[in-house]
Structures are given as structure tokens and as C-alpha cells.
C-alpha positions, 0 to 999 in steps of 0.5 A: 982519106976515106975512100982509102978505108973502104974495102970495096972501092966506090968504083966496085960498088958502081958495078953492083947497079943503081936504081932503074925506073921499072915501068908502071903499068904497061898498054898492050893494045887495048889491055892495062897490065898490072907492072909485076916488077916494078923494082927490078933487080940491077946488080951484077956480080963482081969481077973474080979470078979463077980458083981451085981449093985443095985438101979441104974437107967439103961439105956439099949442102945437100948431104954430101962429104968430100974429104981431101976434096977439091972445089974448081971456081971460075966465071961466077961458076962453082965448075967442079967439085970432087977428089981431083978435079981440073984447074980452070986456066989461069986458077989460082991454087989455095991449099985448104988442109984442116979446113973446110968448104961449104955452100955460102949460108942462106938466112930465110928471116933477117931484118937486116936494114930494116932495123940496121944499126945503130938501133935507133928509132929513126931506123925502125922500118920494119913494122907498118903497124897502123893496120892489122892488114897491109900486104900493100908494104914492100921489105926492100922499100925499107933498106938501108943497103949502109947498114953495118950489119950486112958486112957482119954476116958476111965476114963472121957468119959466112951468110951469102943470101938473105931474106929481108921480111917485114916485121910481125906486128900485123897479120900481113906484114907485107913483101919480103924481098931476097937478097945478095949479101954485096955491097951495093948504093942501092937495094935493087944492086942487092935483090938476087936476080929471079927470087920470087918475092914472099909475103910475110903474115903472122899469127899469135900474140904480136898481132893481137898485142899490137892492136889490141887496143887499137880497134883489134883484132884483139884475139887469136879467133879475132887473128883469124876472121881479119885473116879469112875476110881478108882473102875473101876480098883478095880472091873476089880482086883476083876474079874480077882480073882474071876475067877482063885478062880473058874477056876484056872490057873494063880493067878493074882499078888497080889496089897494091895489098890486093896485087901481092894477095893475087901473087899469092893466090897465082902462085908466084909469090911464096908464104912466109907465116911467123907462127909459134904454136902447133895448134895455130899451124895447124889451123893456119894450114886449114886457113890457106885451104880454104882461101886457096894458097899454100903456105911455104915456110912457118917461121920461129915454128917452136913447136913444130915438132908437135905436127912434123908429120903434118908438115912433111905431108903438107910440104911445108919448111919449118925456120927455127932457132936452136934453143931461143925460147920462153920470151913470151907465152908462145914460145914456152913449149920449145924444145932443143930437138925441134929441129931434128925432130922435124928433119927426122919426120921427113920435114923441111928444117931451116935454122934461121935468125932474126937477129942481127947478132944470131945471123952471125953464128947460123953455123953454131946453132946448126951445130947446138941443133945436130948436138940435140939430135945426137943427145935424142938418138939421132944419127946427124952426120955434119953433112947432113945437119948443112942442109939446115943452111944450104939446100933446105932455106935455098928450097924455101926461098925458091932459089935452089936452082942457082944457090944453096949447094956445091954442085957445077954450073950452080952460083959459086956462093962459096965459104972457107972456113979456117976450121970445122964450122961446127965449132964455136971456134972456127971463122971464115977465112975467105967468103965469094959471091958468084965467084968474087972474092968478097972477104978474106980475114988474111987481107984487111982490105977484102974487109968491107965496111960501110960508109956509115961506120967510118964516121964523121971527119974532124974539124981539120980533115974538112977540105 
């Protein structure tokens, strides 16, 4: 039966939460409050035994190395990490020599269930390319928690923690949402619990090829305008709520781009800008001064290392691949140092996907990117170069506090691997999410698949 090929029994999956009405706008008295999560998170972690970890050489996420380490989980809970440390009653003991143990990877930039597979054109969510501006769009209104791509991650990439972004056809793409990398019937059973939402724009050729001919913009300096009139008319929406916030009277009418733009502009929602050239970071930084926000993180960023001081001074992440480059003008001018050139400036660097194949192997282009460091001079210790996948993307996503290092009283996202993880050859053998074992490569039935994957029945299974 089908239910018998499914690693994470439907049983499991109801665990994970289904979809509860948020609540729209809400009477307090005589004041209208604009809903701020009206999609809220429903998922539970899955049930876990305790475990200790033995004899692994454990790499911390924040830089640290533990060789012949012990890592202690129980209650979702990473609750020692060290030389020695106590077994949680009850713990079962997996002996780790020659292995490794690392934070569970976070990728800032994923699609994943916006274009799932099969790459069909049915399944193109990701971009609402009929206007330059539609901040209004939600990433997780897209989602197809199905989509086989997610369990990839997991069981070949060892990636516990994602963002979902919108497309880069438009200026502003709209909210991202974070994701936990479990199966779940629905993609609130996903969302990790108190990530802030992002807002993905973008800057360069995408927008202005997209709509070039469709009444523009149709150039960079055209990018801009749409861009800075664009937040005029998000900062004249916020005045107009703060005030009746503190004076009351008339609410203003509610505009859902507007609402994510305030977000913005309030601070509790983080900026991901998909930006290639320096030069256009660069003006971008001087763009978000202007209209009074602060940009978080500059994805794809090849030629980041051109203005690393600039981001280390401006607090701001750099997301880059190891050595994609030369698919479009933008993208000529990238070098395979960008990632430690920018770490080396005292930047926030990220190794990132975008891919539904790359997320898959963040652990070799983290490698390809410490090996290009090492070629320019720079001393990238193994523990250091995790950073890239640990601490740096958690820090990005807003999330470092419960995720994104091995640390007690932190999530328990944890990943054995069955070797080094800098090596083409190594795989994870088991991963866990808060504690639960979600993949195990020695138990085929810890290996799970989506429905959609098991295709249809033939004529005869039909009951």
C-alpha cells in the first residue's frame, strides 16, 4: 500500500499542524488593528529519543572544533556539547569515530515549492510578474509542502532551516517566509515559529528585462525611481497609521503592499535585495537611507568583495555562491574569492543556493569557497569556514537564537555526517530537527518521500 512506502507516517504528519484561520483585523475598543500574522505558524516538532553522539569531530557553527567530542540531545534540546558530557537518561549511544557533527545547514535563498518539481509550468509560483512593485505577495501563499525537493535537502544536503523568497522578476518580489525542513500537509506546519518575515526586492537586469516592454521600468536609473517613489508612498501609508495609532479617529484603509512596506520600515521585517554589482549595492545602501530602512542581507552579491568594507561597516550579509558566474552580464566580474574576501573584511558571508540542485551540496561549495581562500593566502580553519552555514544565514534570518550553532538550550538541528563534510565524498547519515530523528541513510524507512513522488496506482490496485 501506499502508506507503507511513506517514511513519516500520515499519523506523524498530523503532528506537524494544519492550517488555523489567523484572524483578520481585530476591534481593540474603538481602534482597528492591522492583523500581523494572519498565517501563523502551527507546527510541532516531532517526537525524539534522547541521544549522545560519541567520538565525533564537532564542528560548533560559530567557529568552534571539538575533536573526539561528545554532543548530548534530549527534549528538542542540544543539552551538552564538550569532551565528555552527561548521557540524558534513557539516551541512546551512537558511536560517531571518523565522523562529524555539525549545526543542520540554513539556506537563506531557496525556491523550493515555489518552482517544485516536476519544472512544470503550472508549477511557476514564484514570480507575480505583472507589476514592477508587489510587495502585497506572500512566498508561503505559494508552497507546495509536496514538493520532492525539500526531503533532497534534508537527506543529501543535511539543510534543516530555509528561506522561501519570491522570484526577482520585480523590484519588490514580496514576503519570504522561514521554513522548518519537515514534512508537514500544509506550509503553516512548516514556518519555524517567530522568524521574522523578509521582504525580497531586487536591482539590475531581471527587473528592467521583465518589464522592459511592458511599460517599464525599462532601465537601472528607471529601477531606482520606481523604487524611491515607491517608499515615498510607503512612508506617507506609515504616517498616516502611526498617527491614528496615537490620536485615533479614522483608521486609514488598510493596502496589503503598503502593510509589508511599513513592516519594513517598523523594523520587523528584514530586507532580502537580490543585487549582483557593487556599484548598484552601493547605491541601493544609499537608497535605504534615504527612504529609512536597513538592508539585511544582498543576495547572489558577486561582486561583493569590490565594497566588503562597506558591508562590514553597514552591517550587512552578503549570500553568494562559490564560483556560479558569467550567466548574464552582472554576473561577469565574480571571482571564486568573493566569499572569503568579504569574511576576511569582517562581513557577514553566507554561502547560498537558489537552486533546487546546489541546496543539496552547500557543504562542497562552502568547501570550493575555504579552498579559494586558502589558494589567496588566507588561513580558513574547517570550523571557521561553517559559519558560512551555521551562524552567519541564522543571523540573517533573524533566527540565531534558537538555531544555526551547537550550543545547550539551542534547537537540537543537528547533522552527522558519515565523513568530513568538506569532501565531495561525504553524505549525511543521520539528520534531527528539534530532536527528531528526521533521516537516517542506515533505515530506509527514516527516508522521507512525498506523496507525489509514488505516482499514480495501476489499473488493478485501484480498490
Amino acid at each position: 500500500m501506499k502508506q507503507a512506502l511513506i517514511g513519516v507516517s500520515l499519523a506523524a504528519l498530523a503532528l506537524a499542524g494544519c492550517a488555523t484561520t489567523g484572524g483578520g483585523d481585530k476591534d481593540d475598543g474603538e481602534r482597528i488593528r492591522i492583523a500581523a500574522d494572519p498565517f501563523p505558524s502551527t507546527y510541532q516538532r516531532y517526537g525524539g529519543a534522547p541521544v549522545v553522539i560519541t567520538g565525533v569531530t564537532i564542528l560548533d557553527g560559530e567557529g568552534g572544533r571539538i575533536n573526539n567530542g561528545q554532543v548530548a540531545l534530549a527534549d528538542g534540546k542540544i543539552q551538552a556539547v564538550g569532551q565528555t558530557v552527561a548521557a540524558p537518561a534513557g539516551a541512546q549511544v551512537i558511536d560517531g569515530t571518523g565522523k562529524y557533527v555539525t549545526p543542520g545547514i540554513i539556506d537563506v535563498h531557496s525556491h523550493l515549492g515555489d518552482y517544485p518539481s516536476p519544472g512544470v509550468e503550472s508549477h511557476e509560483d514564484g514570480n507575480e510578474a505583472t507589476g514592477p512593485s508587489r510587495p502585497e505577495v506572500w512566498a508561503e501563499h505559494s508552497v507546495w509542502p509536496q514538493d520532492p525537493g525539500f526531503s533532497r535537502a534534508l537527506a543529501n544536503g543535511g539543510v534543516t532551516a530555509l528561506q522561501i523568497l519570491p522570484g526577482s522578476a520585480n523590484l519588490f518580489g514580496g514576503r519570504s517566509v522561514t521554513l522548518k525542513n519537515v514534512p508537514a500537509r500544509t506550509v503553516q506546519g512548516m514556518k519555524f515559529p517567530g522568524a521574522p518575515y523578509g521582504l525580497k526586492m531586487a536591482c539590475g537586469e531581471n527587473p528592467k528585462r521583465v518589464y522592459g516592454d511592458k511599460g517599464g521600468p525599462a532601465t537601472r536609473m528607471g529601477n531606482i525611481a520606481v523604487t524611491r517613489q515607491t517608499w515615498i508612498e510607503a512612508k506617507a501609508y506609515k504616517r498616516k497609521w502611526d498617527a491614528y495609532e496615537a490620536d485615533g479617529g479614522e483608521a486609514p484603509e488598510q493596502d496589503l503592499a503598503m502593510d509589508t512596506l511599513k513592516g519594513v520600515l517598523d523594523g520587523k521585517i528584514l530586507v532580502h535585495n537580490h543585487c549582483y554589482r557593487a556599484d548598484e549595492m552601493a547605491q541601493m545602501i544609499d537608497l535605504s537611507k534615504e527612504a529609512g530602512y536597513k538592508i539585511n542581507t544582498f543576495h547572489h552579491a558577486v561582486e561583493s568583495y569590490k565594497i566588503a568594507d562597506i558591508l562590514a561597516r553597514e552591517g550587512i550579509c552578503s549570500a553568494m555562491w562559490a564560483d556560479w558566474y558569467g550567466f548574464k552580464m552582472e554576473a561577469y566580474d565574480a571571482i571564486r574569492e568573493n566569499i572569503p574576501f568579504v569574511d576576511r573584511a569582517g562581513a557577514c558571508a553566507i554561502v547560498h543556493s537558489d537552486d533546487a540542485n546546489g541546496i543539496q551540496r552547500l557543504n562542497q561549495e562552502a568547501a570550493k569557497a575555504m579552498a579559494a581562500g586558502r589558494r589567496a593566502g588566507i588561513n580558513i580553519t574547517e570550523e571557521y569556514a561553517w559559519r558560512w552555514l551555521g551562524m552567519n544565514p541564522a543571523k540573517a534570518l533573524g533566527i540565531f537564537d534558537q538555531t544555526g550553532s551547537l550550543k545547550a538550550g539551542k534547537n537540537a538541528d543537528v547533522v552527522l555526517w558519515n565523513g568530513n563534510p568538506f569532501s565531495t565524498y561525504t553524505r549525511p547519515e543521520r539528520v534531527w530537527i528539534d530532536g527528531a530523528l528526521m533521516y537516517d541513510a542506515n533505515n530506509p524507512r527514516m527516508r522521507p518521500v512525498s506523496d507525489f513522488e509514488l505516482g499514480q496506482p495501476g489499473e488493478g490496485d485501484v480498490k
